[in-house]
C-alpha positions in Angstrom: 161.6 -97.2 -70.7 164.5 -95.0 -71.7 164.3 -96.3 -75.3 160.9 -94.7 -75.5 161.7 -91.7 -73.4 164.3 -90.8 -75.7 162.7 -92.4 -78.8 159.9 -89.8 -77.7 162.2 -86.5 -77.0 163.3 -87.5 -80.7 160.2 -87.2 -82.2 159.1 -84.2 -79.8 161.7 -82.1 -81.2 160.7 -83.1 -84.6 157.4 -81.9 -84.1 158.5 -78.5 -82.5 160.8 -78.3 -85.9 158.3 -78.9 -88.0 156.1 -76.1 -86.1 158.4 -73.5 -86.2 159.9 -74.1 -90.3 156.6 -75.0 -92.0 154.6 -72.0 -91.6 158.1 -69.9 -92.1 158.5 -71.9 -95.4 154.4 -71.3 -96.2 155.2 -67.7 -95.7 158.1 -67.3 -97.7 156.2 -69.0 -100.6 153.2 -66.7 -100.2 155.7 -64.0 -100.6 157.2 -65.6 -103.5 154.1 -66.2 -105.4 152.8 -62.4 -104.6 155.8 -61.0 -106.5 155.0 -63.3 -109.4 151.3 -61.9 -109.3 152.0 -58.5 -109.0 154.9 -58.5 -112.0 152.0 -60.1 -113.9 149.9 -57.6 -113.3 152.5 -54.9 -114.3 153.1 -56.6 -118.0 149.0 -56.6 -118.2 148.7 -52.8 -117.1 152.2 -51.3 -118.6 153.2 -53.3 -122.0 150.2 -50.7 -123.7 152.7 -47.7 -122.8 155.7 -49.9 -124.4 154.5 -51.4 -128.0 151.5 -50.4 -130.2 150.7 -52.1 -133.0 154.1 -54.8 -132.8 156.3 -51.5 -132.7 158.0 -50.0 -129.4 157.0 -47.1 -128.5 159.7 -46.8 -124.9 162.1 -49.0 -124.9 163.0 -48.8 -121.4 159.3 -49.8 -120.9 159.9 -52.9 -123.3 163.2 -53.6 -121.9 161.2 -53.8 -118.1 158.5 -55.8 -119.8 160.8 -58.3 -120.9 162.7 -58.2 -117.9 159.4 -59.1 -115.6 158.4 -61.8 -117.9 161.6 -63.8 -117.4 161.4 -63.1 -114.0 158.1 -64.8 -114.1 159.5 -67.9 -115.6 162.3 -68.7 -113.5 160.0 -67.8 -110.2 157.2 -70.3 -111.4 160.1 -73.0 -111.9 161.3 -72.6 -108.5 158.2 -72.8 -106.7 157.1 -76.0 -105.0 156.1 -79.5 -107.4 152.6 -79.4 -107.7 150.6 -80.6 -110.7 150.1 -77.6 -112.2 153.2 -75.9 -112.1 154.4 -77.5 -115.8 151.3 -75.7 -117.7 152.0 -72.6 -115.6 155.8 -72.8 -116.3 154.6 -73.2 -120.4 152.0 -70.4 -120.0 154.8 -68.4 -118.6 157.5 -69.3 -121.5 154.1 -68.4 -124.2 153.7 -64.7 -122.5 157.2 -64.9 -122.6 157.5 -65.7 -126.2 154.4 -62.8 -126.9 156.2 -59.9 -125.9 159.5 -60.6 -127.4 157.4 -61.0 -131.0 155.5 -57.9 -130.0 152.2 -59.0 -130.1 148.8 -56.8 -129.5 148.3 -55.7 -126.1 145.6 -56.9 -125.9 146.3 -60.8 -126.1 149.6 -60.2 -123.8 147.4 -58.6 -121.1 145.2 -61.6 -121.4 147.8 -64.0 -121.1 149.3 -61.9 -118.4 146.0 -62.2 -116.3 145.1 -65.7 -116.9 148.7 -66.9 -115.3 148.1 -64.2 -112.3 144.5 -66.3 -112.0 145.6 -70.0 -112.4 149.2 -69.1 -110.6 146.6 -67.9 -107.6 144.9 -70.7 -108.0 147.4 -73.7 -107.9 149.3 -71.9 -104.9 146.5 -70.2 -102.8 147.6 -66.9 -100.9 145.1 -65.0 -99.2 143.6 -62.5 -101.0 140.9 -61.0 -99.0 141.0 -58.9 -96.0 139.6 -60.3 -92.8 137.0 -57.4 -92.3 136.0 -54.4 -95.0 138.2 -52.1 -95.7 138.2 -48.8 -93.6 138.5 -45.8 -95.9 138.6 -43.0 -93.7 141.1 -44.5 -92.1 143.0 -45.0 -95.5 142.3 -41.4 -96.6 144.1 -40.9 -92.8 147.3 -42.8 -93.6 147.3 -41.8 -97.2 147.8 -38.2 -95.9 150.4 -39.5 -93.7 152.4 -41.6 -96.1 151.8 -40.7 -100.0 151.2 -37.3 -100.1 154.4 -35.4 -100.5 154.7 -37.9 -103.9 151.1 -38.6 -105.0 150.0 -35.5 -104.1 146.5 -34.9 -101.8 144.5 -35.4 -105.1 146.2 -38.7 -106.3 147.4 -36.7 -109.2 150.7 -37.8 -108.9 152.0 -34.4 -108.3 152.3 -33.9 -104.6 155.8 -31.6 -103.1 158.5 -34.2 -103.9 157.2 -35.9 -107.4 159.3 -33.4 -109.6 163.0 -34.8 -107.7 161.5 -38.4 -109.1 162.5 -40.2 -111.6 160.7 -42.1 -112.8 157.5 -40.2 -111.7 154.7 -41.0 -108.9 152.0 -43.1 -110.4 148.7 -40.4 -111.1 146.0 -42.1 -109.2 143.9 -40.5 -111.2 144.5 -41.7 -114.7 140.9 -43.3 -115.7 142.9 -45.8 -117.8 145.7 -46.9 -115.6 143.1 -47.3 -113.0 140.9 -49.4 -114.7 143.6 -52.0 -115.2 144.4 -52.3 -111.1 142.7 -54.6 -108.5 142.6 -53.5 -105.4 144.8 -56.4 -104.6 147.2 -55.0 -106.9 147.7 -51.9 -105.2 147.7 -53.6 -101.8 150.6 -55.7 -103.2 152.4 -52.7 -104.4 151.9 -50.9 -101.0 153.2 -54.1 -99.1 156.3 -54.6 -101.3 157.1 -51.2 -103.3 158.3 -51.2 -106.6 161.9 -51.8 -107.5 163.5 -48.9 -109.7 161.3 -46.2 -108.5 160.7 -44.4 -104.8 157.9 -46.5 -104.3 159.0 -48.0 -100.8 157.7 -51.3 -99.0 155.3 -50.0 -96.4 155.1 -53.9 -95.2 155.8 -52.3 -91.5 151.8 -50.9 -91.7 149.7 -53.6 -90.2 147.2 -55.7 -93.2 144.4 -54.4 -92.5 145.9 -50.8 -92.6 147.4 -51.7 -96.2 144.0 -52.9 -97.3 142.5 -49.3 -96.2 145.1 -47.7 -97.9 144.3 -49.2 -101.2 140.6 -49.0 -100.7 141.1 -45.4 -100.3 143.3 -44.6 -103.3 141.6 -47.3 -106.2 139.0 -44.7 -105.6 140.7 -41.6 -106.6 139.9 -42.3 -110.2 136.1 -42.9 -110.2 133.5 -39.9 -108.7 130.1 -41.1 -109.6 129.6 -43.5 -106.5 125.8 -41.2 -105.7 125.3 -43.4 -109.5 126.9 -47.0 -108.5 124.6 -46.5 -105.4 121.6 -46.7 -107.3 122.9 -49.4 -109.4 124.1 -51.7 -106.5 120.7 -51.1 -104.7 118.4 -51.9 -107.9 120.4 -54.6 -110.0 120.9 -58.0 -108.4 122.3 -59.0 -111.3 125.4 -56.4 -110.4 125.1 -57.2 -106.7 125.4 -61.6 -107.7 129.4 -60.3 -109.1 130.4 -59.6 -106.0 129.5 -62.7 -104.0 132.1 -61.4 -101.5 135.2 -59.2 -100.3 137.3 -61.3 -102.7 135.6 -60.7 -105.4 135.9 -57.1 -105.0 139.4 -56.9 -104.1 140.5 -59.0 -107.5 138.2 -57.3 -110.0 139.1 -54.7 -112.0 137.0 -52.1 -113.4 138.0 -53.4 -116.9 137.1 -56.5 -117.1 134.0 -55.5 -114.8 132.7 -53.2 -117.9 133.0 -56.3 -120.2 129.9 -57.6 -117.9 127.5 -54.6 -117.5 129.4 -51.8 -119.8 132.2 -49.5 -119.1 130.0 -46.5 -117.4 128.3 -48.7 -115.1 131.6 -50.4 -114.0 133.2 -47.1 -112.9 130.0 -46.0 -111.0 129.5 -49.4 -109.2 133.7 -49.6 -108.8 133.6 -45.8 -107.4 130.8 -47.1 -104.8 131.8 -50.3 -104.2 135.5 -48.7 -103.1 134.5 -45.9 -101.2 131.9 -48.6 -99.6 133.2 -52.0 -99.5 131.1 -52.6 -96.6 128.0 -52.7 -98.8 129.2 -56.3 -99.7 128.9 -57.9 -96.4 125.5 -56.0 -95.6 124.0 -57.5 -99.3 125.7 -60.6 -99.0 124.1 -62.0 -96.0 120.9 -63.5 -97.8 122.7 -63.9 -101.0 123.5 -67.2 -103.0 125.8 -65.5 -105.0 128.7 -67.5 -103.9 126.8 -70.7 -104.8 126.2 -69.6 -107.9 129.8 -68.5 -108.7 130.9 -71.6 -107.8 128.0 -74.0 -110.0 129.0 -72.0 -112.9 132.5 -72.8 -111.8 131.8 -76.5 -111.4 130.2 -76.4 -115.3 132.9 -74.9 -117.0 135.0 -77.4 -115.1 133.2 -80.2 -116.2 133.0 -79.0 -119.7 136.2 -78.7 -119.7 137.4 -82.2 -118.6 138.3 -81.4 -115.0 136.3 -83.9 -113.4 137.9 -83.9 -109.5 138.0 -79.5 -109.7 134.0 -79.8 -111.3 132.7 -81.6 -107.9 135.1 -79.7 -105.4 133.4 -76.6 -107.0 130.1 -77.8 -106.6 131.0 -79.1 -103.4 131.8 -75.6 -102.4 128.7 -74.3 -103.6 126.8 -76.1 -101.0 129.5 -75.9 -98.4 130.3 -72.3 -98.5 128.0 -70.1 -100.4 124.1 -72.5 -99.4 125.0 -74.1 -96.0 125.5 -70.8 -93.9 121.8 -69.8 -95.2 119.9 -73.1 -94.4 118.8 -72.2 -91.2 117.4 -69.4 -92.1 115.5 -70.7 -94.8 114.6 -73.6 -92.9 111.9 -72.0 -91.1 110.8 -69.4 -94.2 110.4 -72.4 -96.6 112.0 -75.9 -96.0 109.9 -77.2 -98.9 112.1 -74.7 -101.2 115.4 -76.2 -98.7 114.6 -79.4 -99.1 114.1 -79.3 -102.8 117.5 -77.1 -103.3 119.5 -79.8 -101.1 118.2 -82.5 -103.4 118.6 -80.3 -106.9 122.2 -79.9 -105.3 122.9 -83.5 -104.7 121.7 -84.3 -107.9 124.0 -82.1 -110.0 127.3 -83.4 -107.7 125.8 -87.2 -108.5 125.6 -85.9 -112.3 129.4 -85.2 -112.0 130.6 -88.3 -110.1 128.9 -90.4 -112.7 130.1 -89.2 -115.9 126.8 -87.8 -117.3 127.1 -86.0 -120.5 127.4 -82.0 -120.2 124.1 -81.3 -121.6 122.3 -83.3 -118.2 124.8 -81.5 -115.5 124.2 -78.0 -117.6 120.5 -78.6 -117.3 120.7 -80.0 -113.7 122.8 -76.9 -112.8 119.9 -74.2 -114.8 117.5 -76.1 -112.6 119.5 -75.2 -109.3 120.0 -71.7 -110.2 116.3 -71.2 -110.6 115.9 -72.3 -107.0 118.7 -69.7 -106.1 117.0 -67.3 -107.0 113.4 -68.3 -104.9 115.8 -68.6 -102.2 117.0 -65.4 -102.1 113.4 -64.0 -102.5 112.4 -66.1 -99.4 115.7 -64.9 -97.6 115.1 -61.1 -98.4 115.7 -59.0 -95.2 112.1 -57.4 -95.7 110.4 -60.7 -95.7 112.3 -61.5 -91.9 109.8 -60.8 -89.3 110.2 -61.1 -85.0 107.4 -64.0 -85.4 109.6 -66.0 -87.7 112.3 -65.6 -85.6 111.0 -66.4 -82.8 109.3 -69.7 -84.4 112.6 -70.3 -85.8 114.4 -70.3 -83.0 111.6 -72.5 -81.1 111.3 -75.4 -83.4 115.1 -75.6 -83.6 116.3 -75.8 -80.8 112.9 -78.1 -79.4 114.1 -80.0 -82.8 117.8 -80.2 -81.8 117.2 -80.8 -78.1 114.5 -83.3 -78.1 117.0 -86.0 -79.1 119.5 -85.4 -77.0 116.7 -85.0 -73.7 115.4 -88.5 -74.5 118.8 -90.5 -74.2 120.1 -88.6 -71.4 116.6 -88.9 -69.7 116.1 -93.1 -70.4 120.0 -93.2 -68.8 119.0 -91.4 -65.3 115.3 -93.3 -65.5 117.5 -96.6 -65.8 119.8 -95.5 -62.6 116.8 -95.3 -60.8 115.8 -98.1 -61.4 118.9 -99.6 -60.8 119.1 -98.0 -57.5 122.5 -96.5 -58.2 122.3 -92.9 -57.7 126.0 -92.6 -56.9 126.1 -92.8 -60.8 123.9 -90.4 -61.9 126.8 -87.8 -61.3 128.9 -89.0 -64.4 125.5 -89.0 -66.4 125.1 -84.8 -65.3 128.7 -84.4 -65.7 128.1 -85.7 -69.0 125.3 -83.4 -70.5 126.9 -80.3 -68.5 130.3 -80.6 -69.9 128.6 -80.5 -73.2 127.0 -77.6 -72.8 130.4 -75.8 -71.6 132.3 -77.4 -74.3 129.5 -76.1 -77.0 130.3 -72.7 -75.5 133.4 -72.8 -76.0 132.8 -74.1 -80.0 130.8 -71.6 -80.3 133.2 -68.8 -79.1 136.2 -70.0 -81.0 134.0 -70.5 -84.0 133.2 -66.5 -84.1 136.7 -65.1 -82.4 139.4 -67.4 -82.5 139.0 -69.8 -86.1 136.8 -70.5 -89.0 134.9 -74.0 -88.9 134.5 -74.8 -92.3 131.5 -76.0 -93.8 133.0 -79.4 -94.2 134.6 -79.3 -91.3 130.8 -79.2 -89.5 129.6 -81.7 -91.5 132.2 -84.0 -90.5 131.3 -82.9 -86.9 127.9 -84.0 -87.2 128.1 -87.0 -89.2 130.3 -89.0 -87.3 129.4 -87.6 -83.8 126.1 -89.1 -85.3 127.2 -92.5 -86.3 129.0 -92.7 -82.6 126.2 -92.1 -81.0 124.2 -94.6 -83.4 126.8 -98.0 -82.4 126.2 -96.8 -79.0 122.5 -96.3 -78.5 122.4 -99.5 -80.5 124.2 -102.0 -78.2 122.4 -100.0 -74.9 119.6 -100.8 -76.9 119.6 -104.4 -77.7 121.2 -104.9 -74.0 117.9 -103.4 -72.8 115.5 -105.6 -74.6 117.6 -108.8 -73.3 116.2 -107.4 -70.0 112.8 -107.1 -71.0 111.3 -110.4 -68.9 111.5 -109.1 -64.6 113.6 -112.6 -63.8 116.2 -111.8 -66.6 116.1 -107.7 -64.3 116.1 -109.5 -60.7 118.8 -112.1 -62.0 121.1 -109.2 -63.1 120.1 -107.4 -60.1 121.4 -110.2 -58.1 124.7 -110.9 -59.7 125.9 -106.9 -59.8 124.2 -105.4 -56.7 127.5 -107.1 -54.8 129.6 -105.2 -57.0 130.0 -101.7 -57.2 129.8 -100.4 -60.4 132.8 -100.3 -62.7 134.4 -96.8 -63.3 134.4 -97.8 -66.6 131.2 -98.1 -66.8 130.2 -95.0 -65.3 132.9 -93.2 -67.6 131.2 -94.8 -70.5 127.7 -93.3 -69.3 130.0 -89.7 -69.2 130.7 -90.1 -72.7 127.8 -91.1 -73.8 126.2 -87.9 -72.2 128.8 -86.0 -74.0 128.2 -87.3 -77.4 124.9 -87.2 -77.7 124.6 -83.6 -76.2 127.4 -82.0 -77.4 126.0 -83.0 -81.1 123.2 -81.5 -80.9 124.6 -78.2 -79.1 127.0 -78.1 -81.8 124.3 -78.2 -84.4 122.3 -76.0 -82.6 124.9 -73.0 -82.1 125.5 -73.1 -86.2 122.0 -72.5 -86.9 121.7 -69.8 -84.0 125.1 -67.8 -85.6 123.4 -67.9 -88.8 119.9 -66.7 -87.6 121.3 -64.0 -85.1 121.3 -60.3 -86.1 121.1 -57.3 -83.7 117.8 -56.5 -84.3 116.1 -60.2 -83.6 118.5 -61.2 -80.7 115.9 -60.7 -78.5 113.6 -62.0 -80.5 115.5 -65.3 -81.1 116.2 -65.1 -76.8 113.0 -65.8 -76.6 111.8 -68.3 -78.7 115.2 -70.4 -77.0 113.5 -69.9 -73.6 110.1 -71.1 -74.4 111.7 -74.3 -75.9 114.1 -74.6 -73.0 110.9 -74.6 -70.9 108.9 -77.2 -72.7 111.9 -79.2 -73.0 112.2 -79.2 -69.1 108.3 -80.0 -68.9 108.8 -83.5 -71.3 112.0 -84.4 -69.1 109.4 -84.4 -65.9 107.0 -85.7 -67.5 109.3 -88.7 -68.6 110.9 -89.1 -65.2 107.8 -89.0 -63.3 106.2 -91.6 -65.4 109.3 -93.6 -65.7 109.0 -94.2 -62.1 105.7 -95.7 -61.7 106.7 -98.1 -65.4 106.7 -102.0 -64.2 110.5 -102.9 -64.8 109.6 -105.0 -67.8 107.5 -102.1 -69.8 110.5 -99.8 -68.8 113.0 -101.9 -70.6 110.8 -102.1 -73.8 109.9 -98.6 -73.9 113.6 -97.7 -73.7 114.9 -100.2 -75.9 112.2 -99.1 -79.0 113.5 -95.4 -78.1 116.8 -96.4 -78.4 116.9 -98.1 -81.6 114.7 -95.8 -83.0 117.2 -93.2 -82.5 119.8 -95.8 -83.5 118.4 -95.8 -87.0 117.3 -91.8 -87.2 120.8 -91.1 -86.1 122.0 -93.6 -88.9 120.3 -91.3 -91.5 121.4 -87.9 -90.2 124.6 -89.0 -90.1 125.3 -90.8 -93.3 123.4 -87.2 -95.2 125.9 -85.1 -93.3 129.4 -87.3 -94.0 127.3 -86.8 -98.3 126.7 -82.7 -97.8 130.8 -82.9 -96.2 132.0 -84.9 -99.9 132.8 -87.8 -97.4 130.4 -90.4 -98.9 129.1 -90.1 -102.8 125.5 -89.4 -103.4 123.0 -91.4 -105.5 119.6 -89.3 -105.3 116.7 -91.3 -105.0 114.2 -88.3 -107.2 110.8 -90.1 -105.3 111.5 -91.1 -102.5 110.4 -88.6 -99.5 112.8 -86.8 -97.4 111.7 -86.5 -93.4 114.5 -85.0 -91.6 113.2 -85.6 -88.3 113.5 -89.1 -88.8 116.7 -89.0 -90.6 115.4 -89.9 -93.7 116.7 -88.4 -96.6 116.5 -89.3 -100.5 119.9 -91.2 -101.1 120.7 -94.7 -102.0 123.6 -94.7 -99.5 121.8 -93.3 -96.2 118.7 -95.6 -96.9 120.8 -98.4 -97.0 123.1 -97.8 -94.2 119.3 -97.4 -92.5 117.9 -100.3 -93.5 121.6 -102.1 -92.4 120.6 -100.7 -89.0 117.1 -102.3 -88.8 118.8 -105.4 -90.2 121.2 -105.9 -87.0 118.4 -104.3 -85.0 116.5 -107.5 -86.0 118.7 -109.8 -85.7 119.5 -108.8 -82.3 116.2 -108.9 -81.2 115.5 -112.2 -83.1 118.5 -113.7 -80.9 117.3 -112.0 -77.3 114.1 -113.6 -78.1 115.4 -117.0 -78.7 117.7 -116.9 -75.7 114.8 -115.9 -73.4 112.9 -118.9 -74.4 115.5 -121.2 -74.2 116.6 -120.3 -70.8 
């Protein structure tokens, strides 16, 4: 006992190590690969000022550039193993190897930005604020902090700029400020710049830094009444920015490479003075999913098979998911033919298909984007689909969970052991609280990924399946009255086992807290101010006729002959044993979990957990197998005995 008590304060203070120095060491390497970033950005935005033409024009300039690109080398070869740091460390020593020969500025600032992108990519750092930008509060703590250098304006000429040397950056220079990200300037305002009076304002909290450098990347663009226009009327414009990150690492540059260099500083000057229009348009946009297809393609063209399906898992798990509720109830033929046009282009990836089949799959898919986001269009939301919506899914959602919880206090009663049915209520009730809690942390404390739900669902799912099937097969060994009375007879002595009444708990639980779970992910996608009430009451009528089937069931339950009871039960049980399979086995596919091998004819029912894969009929038609075989042998034993 002391081996293991000390053998366990070991390991304890291990783990309380391990707390306290990994995310110290995850911060210090976010920090590390920022500076990396933001010196890369500096070479792509300053070595134009330095050489022209292979000739230097400032030396100093040059001298810095070369400085910052060797910095960049030895900071990528210090940062943690991982498998891309070699071709980073190489693309480093080629930028490297550019500027000393005095190459175009163009191709340096394309190498420069292609490290920043794939040195963001192999070590992730968050780039995105957590809510948009507030730019009247940035035009606040600009005037606080930047004007006496930078001037009111942004001109770079405010009371104290002529005792700098070097002097303030001019906000307002068109061509300097098409090269800068608003990430860029946020890591500038964080860290300062060495070798000028650009301080670290790292003391201002995030989000404040992010308002800051909303508020000035605006300075050099005035037609946002123009970008308005543009953002309103061209969802080609709007599908760019998918989301805050996209805005934050996009520069107005490489925007006007897409849609032309006037357009990109009127949608840039909106955008920044209103990077709340994002999450307003975003909302019933696939953007994201699209990003990430055409993501998965290039992948896949390029050879990257593993990176090809994580992107197109992410375009189902991140950018389509959040959206299926919604469009469950405005079209589910048009959800229902995206989730198989989805599966099919990740099964066109996990088995090696040429590139001209997952292109084609993946033009397919984006033709169905764009339906969807026609269906999903605020105008076409009404208070009758929301109302419907929230009525058929929560009857949908419930109705499952109602008819095991209600078959469990039926078969108390007619156990006669009411003393029980406590542990069953506990059961469903705790569910309900612990779905309220989900459902807070979900929206105030973390982020449940799509994946992470998924995973949720699928297992809780396939728990609940081995369950229901064992209760279910024990039921239909009771079937004949004798078989009841001689069970009767040999447990009545006996009170029953705490285990056993646990067991009835957890049952409860599962099956409930599943659905509840299910249930709040569709309701936090449906729910907007203006149909809360709406949606309120569609929950309440299905609550209602919810609690009229559970009388119904328990009242004619009651007057059910022992033996009919036991077969009614046992059909629903292992009914639900085999729709749970289903569900189940498609949500562990949609989490990347369990491959997918579309079945292109074969019908998909959701309600009975039927759904057009190889793998989840199969593990269905398993389930009937040992459904068979089980009632196959309670069969044989009754007449034998």
């Amino acid at each position: 006992m002391y081996r293991f008590t000390k053998l366990s304060s070991i390991v304890l203070s291990l783990l309380m190590l391990a707390a306290i120095s990994i995310p110290a060491y995850a911060q210090a390497r976010e920090a590390e690969v920022e500076t990396l970033w933001r010196l890369l950005d500096y070479i792509a935005v300053d070595y134009p000022g330095a050489v022209v033409k292979g000739k230097v024009l400032n030396q100093a300039e040059y001298s810095e550039m070369q400085e910052f690109s060797g910095t960049v080398v030895d900071g990528l070869a210090k940062l943690p193993q991982k498998p891309g740091r070699a071709d980073l460390i190489a693309q480093g020593d080629e930028l490297n190897t550019a500027i000393d020969n005095k190459v175009s500025s163009d191709r340096v600032a394309r190498q420069s930005r292609l490290l920043a992108t794939e040195l963001l990519r192999s070590y992730s750092v968050p780039l995105t604020p957590k809510i948009s930008p507030n730019v009247q509060n940035g035009k606040r703590l600009y005037a606080q902090n930047c004007t006496s250098c930078h001037g009111m304006s942004g001109n770079g000429q405010g009371p104290d700029a002529g005792q700098l040397d070097p002097a303030p950056v001019a906000f307002t220079d068109p061509e300097r400020a098409r090269e800068r990200s608003l990430f860029a300037l946020y890591q500038v305002i964080g860290q300062g710049l060495e070798g000028t009076a650009m301080q670290s304002f790292a003391d201002l909290p995030t989000q404040d830094r992010w308002d800051i450098a909303a508020y000035v990347g605006g300075f050099a663009f005035a037609e946002a009444s123009k970008g308005q226009e543009l953002w309103k009327n061209d969802a080609s414009i709007r599908s760019l920015f998918p989301d805050l990150a996209a805005l934050v690492i996009a520069t107005p540059a490489n925007l006007g490479k897409q849609i032309g260099p006037e357009k990109a500083d009127a949608v840039m000057a909106f955008l920044r003075s209103h990077p709340e229009a994002i999450e307003v348009t975003s909302s019933g946009s696939l953007a994201l999913s699209r990003t990430k297809l055409k993501e998965s393609i290039a992948a896949y063209q390029a050879g990257r098979k593993d990176e090809a399906e994580t992107l197109a898992l992410s375009a189902y798990l991140d950018g389509f998911e959040p959206l299926e509720p919604a469009l469950a109830f405005r079209d589910p033929s048009l959800l229902k033919a995206i989730d198989r046009a989805m599966a099919s282009v990740r099964a066109a990836i996990g088995d090696d298909l040429p590139v001209e089949e997952v292109e084609n799959r993946g033009s397919a898919l984006d033709g169905l984007f764009i339906e969807a986001e026609s269906a999903l269009d605020a105008e076409q939301a009404s208070q009758a689909s929301a109302f419907v919506g929230a009525f058929t899914i929560l009857l949908r959602e419930g109705l499952e969970a109602l008819l095991i919880v209600v078959a469990m206090i039926a078969f108390l009663r007619k156990a006669e052991r009411p003393e029980v049915m406590s542990y069953v209520h506990g059961g469903w009730i705790a569910a309900l609280l612990a779905g309220g809690i989900t459902w807070f942390a979900a929206t105030y404390l973390i982020g449940v990924s799509g994946a992470g739900r998924e995973l949720t669902e699928g297992f809780g799912a396939l728990f609940a399946a081995v369950i229901l099937l064992f209760v279910g097969l024990w039921m239909h060994s009771k079937l004949r009255a004798d078989e009841w009375q001689r069970y009767i007879r040999e447990t009545m002595s006996k009170a029953l086992s705490r285990g056993s009444a646990w067991f009835l708990f957890g049952l409860a639980f599962i099956v409930v807290y599943r659905e509840v779970f299910e249930t709040i992910l569709f309701f936090a996608a449906l729910w907007t101010a203006d149909n809360g009430i709406t949606i309120l009451a569609g929950s309440g009528a299905a609550i209602f006729l919810l609690m009229v089937i559970a009388w119904a069931m328990l009242r004619y339950s009651r007057k059910l002959p022992i033996g009919k009871f036991f077969a009614y039960s046992s059909a629903l049980m292992v009914v639900l044993t085999v729709v749970l399979t289903g569900k189940g086995i498609a949500a562990l596919q949609e989490a990347g979990f369990i491959s997918v091998t579309p079945l292109s004819e074969f019908p998909q029912i959701s309600m009975l957990g039927i759904f057009p894969t190889v793998q989840s009929i199969v593990a269905q038609l398993i389930a009937i197998g040992v459904i068979a075989i089980g009632y196959w042998y309670n069969t044989r034993k009754t007449h034998s005995s």
